[in-house]
SEBALUM-315616 format. One record per atom (N, C-alpha, C): residue number from 1; x, y, z. Coordinates in steps of 0.02 Angstrom, whole numbers. Layout:
N
(NUM,(X,Y,Z))
...
END
This chain:
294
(1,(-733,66,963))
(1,(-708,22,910))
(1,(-637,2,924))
(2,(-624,-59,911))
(2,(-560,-96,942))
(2,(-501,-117,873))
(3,(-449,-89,860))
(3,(-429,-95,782))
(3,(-350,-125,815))
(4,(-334,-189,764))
(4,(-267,-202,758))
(4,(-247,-202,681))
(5,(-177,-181,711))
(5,(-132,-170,632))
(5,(-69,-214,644))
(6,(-91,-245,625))
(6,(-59,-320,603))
(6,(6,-300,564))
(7,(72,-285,574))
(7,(132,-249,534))
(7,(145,-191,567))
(8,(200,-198,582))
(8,(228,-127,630))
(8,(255,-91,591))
(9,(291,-108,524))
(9,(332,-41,488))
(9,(295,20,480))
(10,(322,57,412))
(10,(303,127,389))
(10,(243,133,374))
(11,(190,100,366))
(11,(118,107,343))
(11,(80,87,396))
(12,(108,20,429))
(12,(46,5,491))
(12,(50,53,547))
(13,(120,72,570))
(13,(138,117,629))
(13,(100,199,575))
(14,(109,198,536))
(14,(68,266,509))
(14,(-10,261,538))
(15,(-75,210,507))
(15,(-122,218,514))
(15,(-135,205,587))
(16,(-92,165,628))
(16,(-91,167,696))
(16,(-83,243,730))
(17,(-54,285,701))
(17,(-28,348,748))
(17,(-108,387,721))
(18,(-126,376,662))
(18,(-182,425,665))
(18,(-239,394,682))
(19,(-255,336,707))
(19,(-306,296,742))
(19,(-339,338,803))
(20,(-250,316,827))
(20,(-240,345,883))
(20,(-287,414,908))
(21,(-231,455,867))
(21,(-254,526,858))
(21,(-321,526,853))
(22,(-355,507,846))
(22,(-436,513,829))
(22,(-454,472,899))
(23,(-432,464,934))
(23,(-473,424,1002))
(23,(-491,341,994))
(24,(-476,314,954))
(24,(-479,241,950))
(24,(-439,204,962))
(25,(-470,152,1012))
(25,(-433,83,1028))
(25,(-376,50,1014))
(26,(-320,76,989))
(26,(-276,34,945))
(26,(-231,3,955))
(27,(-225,-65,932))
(27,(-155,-135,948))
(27,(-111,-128,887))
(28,(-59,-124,902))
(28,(18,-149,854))
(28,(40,-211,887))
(29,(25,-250,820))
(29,(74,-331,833))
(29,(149,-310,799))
(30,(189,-322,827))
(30,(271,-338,818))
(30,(296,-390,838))
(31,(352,-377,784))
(31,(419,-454,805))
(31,(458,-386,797))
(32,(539,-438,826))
(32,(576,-436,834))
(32,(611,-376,850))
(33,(655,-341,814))
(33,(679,-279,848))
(33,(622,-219,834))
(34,(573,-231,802))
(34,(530,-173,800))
(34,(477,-159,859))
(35,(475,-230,884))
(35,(438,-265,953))
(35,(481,-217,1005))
(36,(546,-251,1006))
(36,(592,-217,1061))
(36,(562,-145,1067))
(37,(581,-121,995))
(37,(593,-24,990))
(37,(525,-18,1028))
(38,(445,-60,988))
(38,(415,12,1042))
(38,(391,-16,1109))
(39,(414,-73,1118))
(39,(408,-98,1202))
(39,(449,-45,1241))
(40,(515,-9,1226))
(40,(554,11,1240))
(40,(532,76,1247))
(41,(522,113,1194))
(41,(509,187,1178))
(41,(414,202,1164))
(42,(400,157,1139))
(42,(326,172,1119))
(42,(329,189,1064))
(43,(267,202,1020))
(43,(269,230,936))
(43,(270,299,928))
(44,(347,319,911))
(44,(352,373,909))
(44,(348,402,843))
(45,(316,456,842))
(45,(314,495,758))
(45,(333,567,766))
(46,(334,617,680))
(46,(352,633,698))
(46,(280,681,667))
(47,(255,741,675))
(47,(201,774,635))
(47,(220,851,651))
(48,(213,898,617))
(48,(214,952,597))
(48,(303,979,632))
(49,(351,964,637))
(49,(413,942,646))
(49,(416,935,755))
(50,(381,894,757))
(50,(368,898,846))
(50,(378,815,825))
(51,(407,771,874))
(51,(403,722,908))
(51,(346,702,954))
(52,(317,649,925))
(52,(245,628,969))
(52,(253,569,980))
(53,(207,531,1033))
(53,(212,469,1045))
(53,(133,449,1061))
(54,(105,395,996))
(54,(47,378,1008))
(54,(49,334,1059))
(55,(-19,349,1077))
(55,(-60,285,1129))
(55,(-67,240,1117))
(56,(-70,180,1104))
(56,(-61,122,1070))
(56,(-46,64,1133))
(57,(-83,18,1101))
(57,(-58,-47,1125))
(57,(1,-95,1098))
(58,(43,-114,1125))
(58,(107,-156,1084))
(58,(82,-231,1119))
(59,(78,-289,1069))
(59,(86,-347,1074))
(59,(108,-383,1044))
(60,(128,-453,1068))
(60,(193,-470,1025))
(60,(157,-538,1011))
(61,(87,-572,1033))
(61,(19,-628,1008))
(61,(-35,-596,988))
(62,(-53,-619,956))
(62,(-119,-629,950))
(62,(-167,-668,961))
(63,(-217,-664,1035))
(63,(-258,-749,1035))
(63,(-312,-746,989))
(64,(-311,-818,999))
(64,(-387,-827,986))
(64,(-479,-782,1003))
(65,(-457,-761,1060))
(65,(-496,-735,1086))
(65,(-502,-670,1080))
(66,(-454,-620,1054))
(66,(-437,-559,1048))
(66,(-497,-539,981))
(67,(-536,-506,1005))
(67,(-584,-477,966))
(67,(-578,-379,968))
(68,(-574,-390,859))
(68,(-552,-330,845))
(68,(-628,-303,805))
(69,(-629,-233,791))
(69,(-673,-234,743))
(69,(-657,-232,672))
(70,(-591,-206,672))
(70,(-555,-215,623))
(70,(-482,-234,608))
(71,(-445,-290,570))
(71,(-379,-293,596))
(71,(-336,-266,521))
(72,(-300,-227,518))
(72,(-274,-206,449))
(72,(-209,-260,461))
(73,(-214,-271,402))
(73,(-160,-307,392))
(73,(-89,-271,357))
(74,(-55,-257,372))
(74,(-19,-201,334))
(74,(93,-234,356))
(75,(52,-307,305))
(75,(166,-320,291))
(75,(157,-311,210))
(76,(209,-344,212))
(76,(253,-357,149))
(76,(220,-428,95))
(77,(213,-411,32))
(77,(158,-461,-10))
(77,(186,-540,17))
(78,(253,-550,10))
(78,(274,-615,28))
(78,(249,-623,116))
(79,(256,-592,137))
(79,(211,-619,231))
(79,(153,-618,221))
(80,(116,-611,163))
(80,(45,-612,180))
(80,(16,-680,175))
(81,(31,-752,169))
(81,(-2,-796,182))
(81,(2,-823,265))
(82,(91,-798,282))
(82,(82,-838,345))
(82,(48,-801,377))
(83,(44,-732,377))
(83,(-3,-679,400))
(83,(-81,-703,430))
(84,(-107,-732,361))
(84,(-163,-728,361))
(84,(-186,-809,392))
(85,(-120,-863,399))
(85,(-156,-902,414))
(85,(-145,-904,505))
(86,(-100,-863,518))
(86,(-91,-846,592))
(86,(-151,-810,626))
(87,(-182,-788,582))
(87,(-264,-747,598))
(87,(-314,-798,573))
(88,(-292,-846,566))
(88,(-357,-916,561))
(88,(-387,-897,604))
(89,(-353,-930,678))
(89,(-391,-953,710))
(89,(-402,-896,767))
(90,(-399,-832,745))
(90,(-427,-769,794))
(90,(-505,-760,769))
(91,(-549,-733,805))
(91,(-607,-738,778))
(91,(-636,-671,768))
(92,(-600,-601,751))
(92,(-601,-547,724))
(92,(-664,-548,664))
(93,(-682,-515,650))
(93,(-727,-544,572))
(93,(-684,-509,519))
(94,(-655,-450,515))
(94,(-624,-390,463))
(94,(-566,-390,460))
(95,(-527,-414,383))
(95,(-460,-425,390))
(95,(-444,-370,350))
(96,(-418,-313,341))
(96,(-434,-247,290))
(96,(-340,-267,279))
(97,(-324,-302,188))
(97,(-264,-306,164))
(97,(-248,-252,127))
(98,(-213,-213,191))
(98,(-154,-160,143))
(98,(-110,-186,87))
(99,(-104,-210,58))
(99,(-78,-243,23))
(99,(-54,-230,-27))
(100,(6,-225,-66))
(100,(21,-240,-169))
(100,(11,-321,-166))
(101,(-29,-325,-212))
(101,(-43,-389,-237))
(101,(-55,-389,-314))
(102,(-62,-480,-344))
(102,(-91,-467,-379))
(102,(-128,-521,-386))
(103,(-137,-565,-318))
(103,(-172,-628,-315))
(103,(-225,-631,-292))
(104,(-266,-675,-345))
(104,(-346,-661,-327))
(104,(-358,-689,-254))
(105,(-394,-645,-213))
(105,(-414,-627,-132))
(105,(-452,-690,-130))
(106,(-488,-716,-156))
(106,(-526,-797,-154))
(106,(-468,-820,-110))
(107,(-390,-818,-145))
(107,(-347,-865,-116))
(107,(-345,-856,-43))
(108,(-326,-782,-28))
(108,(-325,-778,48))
(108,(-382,-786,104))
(109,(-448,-794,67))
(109,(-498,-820,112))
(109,(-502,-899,124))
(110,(-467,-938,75))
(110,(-446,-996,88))
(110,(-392,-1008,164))
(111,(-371,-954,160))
(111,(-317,-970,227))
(111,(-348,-933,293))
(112,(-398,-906,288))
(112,(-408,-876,331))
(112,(-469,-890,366))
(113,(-519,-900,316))
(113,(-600,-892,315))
(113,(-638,-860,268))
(114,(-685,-881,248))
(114,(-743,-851,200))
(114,(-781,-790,224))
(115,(-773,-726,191))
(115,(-804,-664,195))
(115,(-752,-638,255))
(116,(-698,-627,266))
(116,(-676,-587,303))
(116,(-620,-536,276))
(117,(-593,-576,229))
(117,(-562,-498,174))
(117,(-594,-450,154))
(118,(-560,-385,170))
(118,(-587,-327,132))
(118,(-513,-297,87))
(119,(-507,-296,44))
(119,(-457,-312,-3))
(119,(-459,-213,-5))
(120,(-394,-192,19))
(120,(-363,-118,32))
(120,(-304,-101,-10))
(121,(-295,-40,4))
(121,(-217,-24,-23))
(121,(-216,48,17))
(122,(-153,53,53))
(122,(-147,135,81))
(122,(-135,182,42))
(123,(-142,237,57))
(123,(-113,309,58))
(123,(-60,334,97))
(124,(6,304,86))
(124,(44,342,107))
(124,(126,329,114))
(125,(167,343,143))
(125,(215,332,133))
(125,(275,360,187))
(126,(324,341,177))
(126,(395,373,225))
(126,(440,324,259))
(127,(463,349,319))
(127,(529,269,342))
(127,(530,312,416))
(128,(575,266,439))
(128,(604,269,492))
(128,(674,303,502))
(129,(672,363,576))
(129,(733,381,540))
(129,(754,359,639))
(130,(801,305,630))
(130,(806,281,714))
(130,(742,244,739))
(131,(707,261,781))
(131,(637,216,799))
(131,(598,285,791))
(132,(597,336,767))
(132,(559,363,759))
(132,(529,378,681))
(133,(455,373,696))
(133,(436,365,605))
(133,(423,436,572))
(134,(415,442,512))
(134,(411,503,472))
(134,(382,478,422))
(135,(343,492,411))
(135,(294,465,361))
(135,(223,531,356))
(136,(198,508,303))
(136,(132,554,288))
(136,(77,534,246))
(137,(18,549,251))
(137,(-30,548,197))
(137,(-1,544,110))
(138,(-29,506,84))
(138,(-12,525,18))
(138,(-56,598,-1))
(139,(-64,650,-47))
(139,(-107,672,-56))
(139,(-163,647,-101))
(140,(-231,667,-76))
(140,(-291,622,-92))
(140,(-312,634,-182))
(141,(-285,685,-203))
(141,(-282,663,-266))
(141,(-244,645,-313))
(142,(-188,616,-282))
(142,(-127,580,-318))
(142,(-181,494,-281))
(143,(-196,475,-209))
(143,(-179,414,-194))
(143,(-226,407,-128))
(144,(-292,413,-110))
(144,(-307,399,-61))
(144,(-312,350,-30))
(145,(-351,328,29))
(145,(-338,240,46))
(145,(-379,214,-7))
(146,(-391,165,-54))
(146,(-425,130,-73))
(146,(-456,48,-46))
(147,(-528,52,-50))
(147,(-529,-24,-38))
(147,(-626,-34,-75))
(148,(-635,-104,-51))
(148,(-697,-118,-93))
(148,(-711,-197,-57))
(149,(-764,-208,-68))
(149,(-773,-274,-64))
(149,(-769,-311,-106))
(150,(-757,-378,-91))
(150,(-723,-426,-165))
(150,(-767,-406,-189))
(151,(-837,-426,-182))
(151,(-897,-435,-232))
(151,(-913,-350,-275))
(152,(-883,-331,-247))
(152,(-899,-257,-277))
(152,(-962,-225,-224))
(153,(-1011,-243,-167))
(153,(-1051,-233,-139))
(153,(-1017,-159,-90))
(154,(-1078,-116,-106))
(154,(-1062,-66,-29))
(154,(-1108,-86,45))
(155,(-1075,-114,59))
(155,(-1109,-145,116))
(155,(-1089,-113,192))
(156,(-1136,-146,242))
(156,(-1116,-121,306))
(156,(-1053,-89,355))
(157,(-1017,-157,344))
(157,(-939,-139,359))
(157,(-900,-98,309))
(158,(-916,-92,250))
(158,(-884,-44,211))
(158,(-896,52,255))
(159,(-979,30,255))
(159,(-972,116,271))
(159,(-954,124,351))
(160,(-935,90,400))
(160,(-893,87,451))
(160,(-832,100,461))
(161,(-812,63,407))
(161,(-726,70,384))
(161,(-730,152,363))
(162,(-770,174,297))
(162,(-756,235,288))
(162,(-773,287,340))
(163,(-826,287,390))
(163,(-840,316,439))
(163,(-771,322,491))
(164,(-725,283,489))
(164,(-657,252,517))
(164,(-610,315,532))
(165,(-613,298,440))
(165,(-557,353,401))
(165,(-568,408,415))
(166,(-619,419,398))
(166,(-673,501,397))
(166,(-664,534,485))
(167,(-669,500,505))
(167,(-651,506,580))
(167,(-561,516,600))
(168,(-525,487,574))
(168,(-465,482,590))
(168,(-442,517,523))
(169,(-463,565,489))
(169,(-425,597,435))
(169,(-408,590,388))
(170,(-410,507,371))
(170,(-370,496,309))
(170,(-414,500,259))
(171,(-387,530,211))
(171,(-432,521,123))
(171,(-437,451,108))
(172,(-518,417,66))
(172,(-516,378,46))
(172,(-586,373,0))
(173,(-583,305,-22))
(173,(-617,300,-88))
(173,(-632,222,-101))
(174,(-695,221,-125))
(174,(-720,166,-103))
(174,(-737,144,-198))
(175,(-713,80,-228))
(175,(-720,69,-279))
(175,(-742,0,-296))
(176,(-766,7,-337))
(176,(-813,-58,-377))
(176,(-795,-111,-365))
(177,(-718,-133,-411))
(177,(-648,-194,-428))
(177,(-582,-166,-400))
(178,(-583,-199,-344))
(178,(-503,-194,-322))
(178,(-435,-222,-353))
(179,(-461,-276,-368))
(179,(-420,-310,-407))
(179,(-399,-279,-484))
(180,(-442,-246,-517))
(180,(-425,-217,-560))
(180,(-386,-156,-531))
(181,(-414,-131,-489))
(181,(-367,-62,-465))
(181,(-304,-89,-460))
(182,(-285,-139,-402))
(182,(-230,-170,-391))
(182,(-188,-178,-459))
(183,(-210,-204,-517))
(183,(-183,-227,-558))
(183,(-143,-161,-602))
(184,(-187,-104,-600))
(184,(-192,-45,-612))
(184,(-125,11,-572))
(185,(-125,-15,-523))
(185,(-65,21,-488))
(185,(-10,0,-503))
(186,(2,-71,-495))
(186,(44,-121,-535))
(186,(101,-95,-600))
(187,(45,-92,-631))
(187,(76,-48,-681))
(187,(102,1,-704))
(188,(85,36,-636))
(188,(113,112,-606))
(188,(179,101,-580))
(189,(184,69,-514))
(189,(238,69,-501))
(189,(293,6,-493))
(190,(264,-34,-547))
(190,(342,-80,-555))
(190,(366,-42,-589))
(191,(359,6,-665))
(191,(403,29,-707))
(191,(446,87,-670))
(192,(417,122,-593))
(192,(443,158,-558))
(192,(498,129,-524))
(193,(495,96,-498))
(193,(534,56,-441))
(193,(590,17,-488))
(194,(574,5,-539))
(194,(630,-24,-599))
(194,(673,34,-621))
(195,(636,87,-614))
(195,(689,153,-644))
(195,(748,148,-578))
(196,(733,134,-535))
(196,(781,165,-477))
(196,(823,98,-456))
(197,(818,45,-498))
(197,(854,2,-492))
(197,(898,-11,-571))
(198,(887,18,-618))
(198,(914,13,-666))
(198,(956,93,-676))
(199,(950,143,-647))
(199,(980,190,-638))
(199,(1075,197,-638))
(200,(1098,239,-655))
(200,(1167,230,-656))
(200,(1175,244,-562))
(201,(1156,307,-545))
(201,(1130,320,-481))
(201,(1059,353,-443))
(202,(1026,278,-442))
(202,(956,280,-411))
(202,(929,345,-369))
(203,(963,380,-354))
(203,(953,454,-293))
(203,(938,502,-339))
(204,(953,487,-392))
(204,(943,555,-458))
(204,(930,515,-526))
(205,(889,499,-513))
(205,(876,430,-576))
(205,(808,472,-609))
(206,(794,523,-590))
(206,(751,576,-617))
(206,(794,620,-662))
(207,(867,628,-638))
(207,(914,679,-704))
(207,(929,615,-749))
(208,(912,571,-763))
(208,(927,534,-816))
(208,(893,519,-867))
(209,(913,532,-924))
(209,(848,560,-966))
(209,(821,478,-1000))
(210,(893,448,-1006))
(210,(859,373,-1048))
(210,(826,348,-1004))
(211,(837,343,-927))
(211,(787,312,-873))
(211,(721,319,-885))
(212,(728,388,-876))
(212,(641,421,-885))
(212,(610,409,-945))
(213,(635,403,-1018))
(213,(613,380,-1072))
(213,(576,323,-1096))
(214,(647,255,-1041))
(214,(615,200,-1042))
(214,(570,168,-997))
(215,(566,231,-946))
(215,(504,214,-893))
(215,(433,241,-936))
(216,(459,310,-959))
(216,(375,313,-986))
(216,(360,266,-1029))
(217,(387,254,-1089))
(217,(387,197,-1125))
(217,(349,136,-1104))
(218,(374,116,-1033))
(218,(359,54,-1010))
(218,(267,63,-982))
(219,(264,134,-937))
(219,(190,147,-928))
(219,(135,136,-968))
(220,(164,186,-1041))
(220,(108,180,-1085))
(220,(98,122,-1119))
(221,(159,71,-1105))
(221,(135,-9,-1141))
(221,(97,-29,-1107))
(222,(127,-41,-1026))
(222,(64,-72,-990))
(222,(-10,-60,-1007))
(223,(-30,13,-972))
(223,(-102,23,-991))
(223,(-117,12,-1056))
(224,(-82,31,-1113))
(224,(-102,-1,-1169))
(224,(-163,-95,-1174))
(225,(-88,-122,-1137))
(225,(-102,-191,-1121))
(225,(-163,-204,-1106))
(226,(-160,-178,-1030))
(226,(-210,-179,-994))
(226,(-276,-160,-1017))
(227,(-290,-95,-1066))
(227,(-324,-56,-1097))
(227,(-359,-109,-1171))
(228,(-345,-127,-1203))
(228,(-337,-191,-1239))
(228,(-352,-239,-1231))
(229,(-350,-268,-1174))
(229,(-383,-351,-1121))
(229,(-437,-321,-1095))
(230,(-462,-281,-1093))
(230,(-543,-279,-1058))
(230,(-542,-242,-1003))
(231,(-468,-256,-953))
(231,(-482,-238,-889))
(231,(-511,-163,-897))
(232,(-548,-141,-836))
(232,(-580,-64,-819))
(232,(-515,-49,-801))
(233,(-488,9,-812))
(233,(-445,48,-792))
(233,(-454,95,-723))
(234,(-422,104,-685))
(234,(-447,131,-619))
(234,(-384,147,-593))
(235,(-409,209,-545))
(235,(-457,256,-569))
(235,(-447,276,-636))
(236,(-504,315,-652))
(236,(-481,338,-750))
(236,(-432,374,-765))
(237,(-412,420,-706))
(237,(-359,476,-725))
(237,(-275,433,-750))
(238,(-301,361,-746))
(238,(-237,327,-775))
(238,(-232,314,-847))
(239,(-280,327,-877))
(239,(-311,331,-939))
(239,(-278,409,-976))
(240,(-238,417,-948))
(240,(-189,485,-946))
(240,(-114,451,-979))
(241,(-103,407,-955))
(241,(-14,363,-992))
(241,(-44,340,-1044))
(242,(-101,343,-1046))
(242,(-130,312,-1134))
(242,(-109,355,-1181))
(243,(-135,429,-1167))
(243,(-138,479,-1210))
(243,(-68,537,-1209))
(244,(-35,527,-1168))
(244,(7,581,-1150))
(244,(65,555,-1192))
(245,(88,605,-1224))
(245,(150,591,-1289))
(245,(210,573,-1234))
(246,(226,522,-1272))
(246,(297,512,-1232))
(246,(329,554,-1204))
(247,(371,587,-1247))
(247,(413,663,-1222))
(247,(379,672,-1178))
(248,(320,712,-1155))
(248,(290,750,-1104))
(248,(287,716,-1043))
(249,(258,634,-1065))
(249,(273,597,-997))
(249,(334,611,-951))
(250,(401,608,-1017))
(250,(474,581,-981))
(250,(486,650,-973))
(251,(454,714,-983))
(251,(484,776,-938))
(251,(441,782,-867))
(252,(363,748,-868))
(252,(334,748,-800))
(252,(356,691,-743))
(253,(382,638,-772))
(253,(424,600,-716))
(253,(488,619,-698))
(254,(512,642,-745))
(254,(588,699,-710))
(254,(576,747,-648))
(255,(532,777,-677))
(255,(494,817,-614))
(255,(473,776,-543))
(256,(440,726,-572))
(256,(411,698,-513))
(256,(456,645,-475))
(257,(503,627,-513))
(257,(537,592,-455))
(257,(610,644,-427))
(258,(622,685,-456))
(258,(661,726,-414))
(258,(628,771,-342))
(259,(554,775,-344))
(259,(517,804,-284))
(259,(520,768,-226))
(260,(520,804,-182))
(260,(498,807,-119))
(260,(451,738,-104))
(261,(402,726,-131))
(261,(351,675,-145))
(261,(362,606,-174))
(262,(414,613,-225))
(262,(448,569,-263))
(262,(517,531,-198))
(263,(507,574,-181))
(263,(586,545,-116))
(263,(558,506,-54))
(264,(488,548,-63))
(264,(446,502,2))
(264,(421,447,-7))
(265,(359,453,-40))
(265,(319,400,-68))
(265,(358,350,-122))
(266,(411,377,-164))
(266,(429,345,-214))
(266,(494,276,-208))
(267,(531,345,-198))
(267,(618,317,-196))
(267,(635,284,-130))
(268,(623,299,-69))
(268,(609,247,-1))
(268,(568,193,-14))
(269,(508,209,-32))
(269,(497,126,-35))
(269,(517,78,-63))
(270,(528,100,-158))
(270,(590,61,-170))
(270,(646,54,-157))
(271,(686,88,-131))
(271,(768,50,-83))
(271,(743,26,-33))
(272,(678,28,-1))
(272,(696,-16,73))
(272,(663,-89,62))
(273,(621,-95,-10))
(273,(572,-150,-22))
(273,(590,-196,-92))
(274,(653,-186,-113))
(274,(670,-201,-172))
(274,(639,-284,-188))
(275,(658,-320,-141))
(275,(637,-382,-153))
(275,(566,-400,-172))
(276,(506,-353,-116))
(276,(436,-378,-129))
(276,(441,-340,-195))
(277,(464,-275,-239))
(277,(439,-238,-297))
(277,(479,-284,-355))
(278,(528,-335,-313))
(278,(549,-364,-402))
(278,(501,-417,-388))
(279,(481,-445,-362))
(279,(428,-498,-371))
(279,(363,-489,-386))
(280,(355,-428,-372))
(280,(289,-382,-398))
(280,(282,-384,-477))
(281,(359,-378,-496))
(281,(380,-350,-550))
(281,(362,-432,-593))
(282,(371,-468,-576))
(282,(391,-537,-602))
(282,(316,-551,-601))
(283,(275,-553,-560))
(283,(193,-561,-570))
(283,(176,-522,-610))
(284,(170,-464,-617))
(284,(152,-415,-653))
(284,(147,-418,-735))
(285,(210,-440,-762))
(285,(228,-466,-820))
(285,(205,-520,-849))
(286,(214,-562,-776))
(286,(168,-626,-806))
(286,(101,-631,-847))
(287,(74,-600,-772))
(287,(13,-576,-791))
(287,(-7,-552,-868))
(288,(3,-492,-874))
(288,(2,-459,-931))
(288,(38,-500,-977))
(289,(71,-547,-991))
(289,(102,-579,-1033))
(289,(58,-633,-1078))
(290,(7,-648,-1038))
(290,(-52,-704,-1049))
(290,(-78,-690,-1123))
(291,(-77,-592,-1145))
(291,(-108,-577,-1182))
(291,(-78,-574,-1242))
(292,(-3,-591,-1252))
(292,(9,-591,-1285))
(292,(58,-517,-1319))
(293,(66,-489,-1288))
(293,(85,-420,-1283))
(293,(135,-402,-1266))
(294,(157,-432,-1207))
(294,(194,-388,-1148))
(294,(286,-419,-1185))
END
């Protein structure tokens, strides 16, 4: 099986190193100085505190002719159109969008082709510390990979993809409506990524008690929202900011963003991504705004 990951940062160079690791075929497309770094050094990571360097292919085109079985797409929400229309004209069939979104996937088969999205979201998280990455699995019952077919179908290439994972380690989970999930996470972590930008100081924006107040606050409106308009909630265990008394929320996000977990998955991605999470933030609202609520 022949896989490109279309995005060199912290998530594509992640599922690239454990591709790897599992014995599969794998291409990294890069620009610019991330191109340089692993033309230079190769994809270096780091796992159980040892320095490794996957096997990997580095390219800096993509032809036409380059046939993948699967290509993850894994940038930033704003690169994902030129993304996808730069993979027009490759004739891959499987475009698997790692993606935060909140735009209906119809659109991106318009730029790309009909039936080749498989509409994703990862598991995981971390940064770069120099050209070497540090990153990890999310754990699978906080966040496994998620993905689905638009139509909601479990079809062929679905159980390939999960055969993929299952093979290369990663937890994942295969669901009905992505788009509702998507919409569903949404709501998770703009009010997160807003705490650490509205913070007096974002690094400890977990010892701040009005932060955490007006973040839980902000959770249980959303799903409310959301909860209220019809959408399915997904997974259900989010059906948890419905019921959980304020107070209790704003002492379990104190906790959770001062952890270990909270510094990985949480607080790095918002300082290094501020721009795609306020625009996240700005769809998000919209969205939910339709109803009259928000």
């Amino acid at each position: 099986m022949k896989l490109l990951i279309y995005g060199a940062g912290v998530i594509g160079c992640l599922y690239a190193a454990l591709f790897s690791e599992a014995g599969y075929d794998t291409t990294v497309y890069a620009r610019g100085k991330r191109l340089e770094s692993l033309q230079n050094n190769g994809l270096l990571y780091t796992k159980k505190q040892k320095k490794l360097k996957a096997s990997v292919n580095i390219i800096e085109k993509v032809e036409p002719d380059d046939i993948y079985d699967f290509i993850f797409l894994t940038v930033k929400e704003e690169q994902v159109h030129q993304a996808l229309r730069e993979l027009k004209d490759n004739n891959s069939p499987n475009i698997v969008t790692m993606v935060n979104t909140i735009e209906p996937y119809h659109n991106w088969e318009q730029l790309c082709g009909s039936g080749r999205i498989i509409p994703a979201f990862p598991g995981g998280g971390g940064s770069f510390e120099g050209n070497v990455l540090n990153a990890a699995l999310t754990p699978p019952i906080i966040q496994p990979t998620t993905f689905s077919e638009i139509n909601g179908e479990t079809t062929e290439r679905l159980l390939r993809l999960s055969t993929l994972f299952e093979n290369s380690k990663i937890p994942y989970q295969i669901v009905k409506d992505m788009h509702a999930w998507q919409i569903c996470h949404l709501a998770m972590v703009v009010p997160i990524a807003d705490a650490y930008y509205e913070a007096d100081n974002p690094a400890k924006a977990g010892q701040e008690r009005k932060t955490m107040y007006k973040t839980a606050r902000r959770l249980k409106r959303n799903f409310h929202i959301l909860y209220k308009s019809g959408i399915e909630l997904s997974p259900k265990k989010v059906h948890l900011f419905r019921f959980v008394p304020t107070a209790v929320l704003c002492v379990g996000l104190s906790i959770l963003f001062q952890s270990d977990f909270g510094n990985m998955f949480m607080y790095q991605h918002s300082m290094k991504a501020p721009g795609e999470m306020r625009e996240l933030h700005r769809q998000f609202y919209q969205y939910i705004r339709k109803y009259g609520q928000a």
